[in-house]
N, C-alpha and C positions, 0 to 999 in steps of 0.2 A: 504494500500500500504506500503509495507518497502520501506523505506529511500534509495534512487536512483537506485532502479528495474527501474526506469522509466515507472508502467503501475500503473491505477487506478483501482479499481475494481467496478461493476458497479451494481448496484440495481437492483432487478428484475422489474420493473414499468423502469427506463432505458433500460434494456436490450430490453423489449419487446416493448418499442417505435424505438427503432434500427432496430429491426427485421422487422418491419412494412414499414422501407425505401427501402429495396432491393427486387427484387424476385427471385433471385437464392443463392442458400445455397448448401449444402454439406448433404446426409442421409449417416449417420455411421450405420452397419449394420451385422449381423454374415450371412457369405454363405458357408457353408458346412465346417464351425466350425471355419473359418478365418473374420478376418477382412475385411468387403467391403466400400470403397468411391463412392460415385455417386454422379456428378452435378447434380442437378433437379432445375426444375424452381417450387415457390410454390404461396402459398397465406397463410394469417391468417385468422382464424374463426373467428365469434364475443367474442369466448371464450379464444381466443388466441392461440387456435390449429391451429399450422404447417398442412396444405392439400398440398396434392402431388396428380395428376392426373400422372396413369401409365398403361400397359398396363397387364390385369390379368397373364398373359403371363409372365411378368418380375419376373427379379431374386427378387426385391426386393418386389413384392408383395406375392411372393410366401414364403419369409422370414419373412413378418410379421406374426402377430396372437397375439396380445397382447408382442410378443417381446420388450424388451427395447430394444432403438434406441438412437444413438444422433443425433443432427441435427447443422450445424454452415452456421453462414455468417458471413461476415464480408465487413470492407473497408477500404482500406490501401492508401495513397498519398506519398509514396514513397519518392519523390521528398522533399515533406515538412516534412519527418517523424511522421507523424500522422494516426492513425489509431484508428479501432475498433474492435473485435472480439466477439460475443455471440452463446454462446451453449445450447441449450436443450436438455436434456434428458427428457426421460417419455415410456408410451406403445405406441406402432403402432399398428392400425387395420384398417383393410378396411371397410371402411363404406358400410353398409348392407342393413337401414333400407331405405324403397324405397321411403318416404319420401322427408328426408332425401338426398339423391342422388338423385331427383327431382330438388331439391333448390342449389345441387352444380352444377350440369350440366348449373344450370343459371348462380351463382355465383361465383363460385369454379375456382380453374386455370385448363388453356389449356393446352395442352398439347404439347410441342415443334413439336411432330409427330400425326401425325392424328392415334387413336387407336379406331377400331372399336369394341374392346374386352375393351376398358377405367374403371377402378376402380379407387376410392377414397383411398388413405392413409394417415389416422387422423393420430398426434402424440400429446400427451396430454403434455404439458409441466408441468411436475411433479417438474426439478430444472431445474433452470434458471439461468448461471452464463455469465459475461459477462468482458471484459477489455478494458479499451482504453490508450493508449498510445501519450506522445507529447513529442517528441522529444526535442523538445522548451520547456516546463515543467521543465524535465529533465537537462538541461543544467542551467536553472536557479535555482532548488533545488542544481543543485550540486556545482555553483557559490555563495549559500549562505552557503552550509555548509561548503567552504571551508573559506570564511570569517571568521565565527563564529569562525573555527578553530584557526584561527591566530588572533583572536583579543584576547588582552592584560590579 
């Protein structure tokens, strides 16, 4: 962290304990050469892959195929200036193996809308960056280094 950005940066074993609190994030994604955001609701694998259930149908299924993706969640308190954000990046592909796609249809996330056409999108978390922010941190890094400044 530099000296009163006010955010920390956070370890990947951090990050991906964070990720494992929420279930909706954000798939960053190219569609027809531009920039896409999508809310989705997901889960993590035992390997710590990002799963998206969508419908084969979607844009965003139809954009993966080993595409690099990022993926963010986060959680902000507004009120108390505290917060978190983490991002992955890595490939998206649709899980194939019927396996596989047996053990998510048990396990795997649902999907907000019922998809009778429903696929898997794995996303391998290749980098894993994350930050948090305290407001309250912040005000007291910057209350000591203004001391330090003025003492003798």
């Amino acid at each position: 962290m530099h000296h009163h950005d006010g955010f920390r940066e956070l370890d990947r074993q951090e990050c991906l304990r964070l990720l494992g609190q929420v279930s909706i994030g954000r798939i960053v994604y190219t569609d027809q050469a531009l920039p896409a955001v999508l809310p989705v609701n997901f889960s993590l694998d035992h390997d710590f892959s990002v799963l998206l259930r969508t419908s084969a149908a979607s844009r965003v299924a139809r954009a993966v195929g080993q595409a690099v993706v990022a993926f963010e969640v986060d959680r902000f308190d507004e009120a108390a200036g505290t917060g978190w954000s983490v991002v992955v990046m890595g490939p998206a592909n649709q899980v194939t193996d019927p396996g596989e796609r047996e053990r998510l249809l048990r396990t795997g996330p649902r999907s907000w809308v019922p998809v009778p056409d429903g696929v898997f999108i794995r996303i391998r978390p290749e980098l894993v960056t994350g930050r948090v922010v305290d407001r309250n941190e912040f005000r007291s890094d910057t209350r000591v280094s203004h001391e330090q400044q003025s003492a003798p």
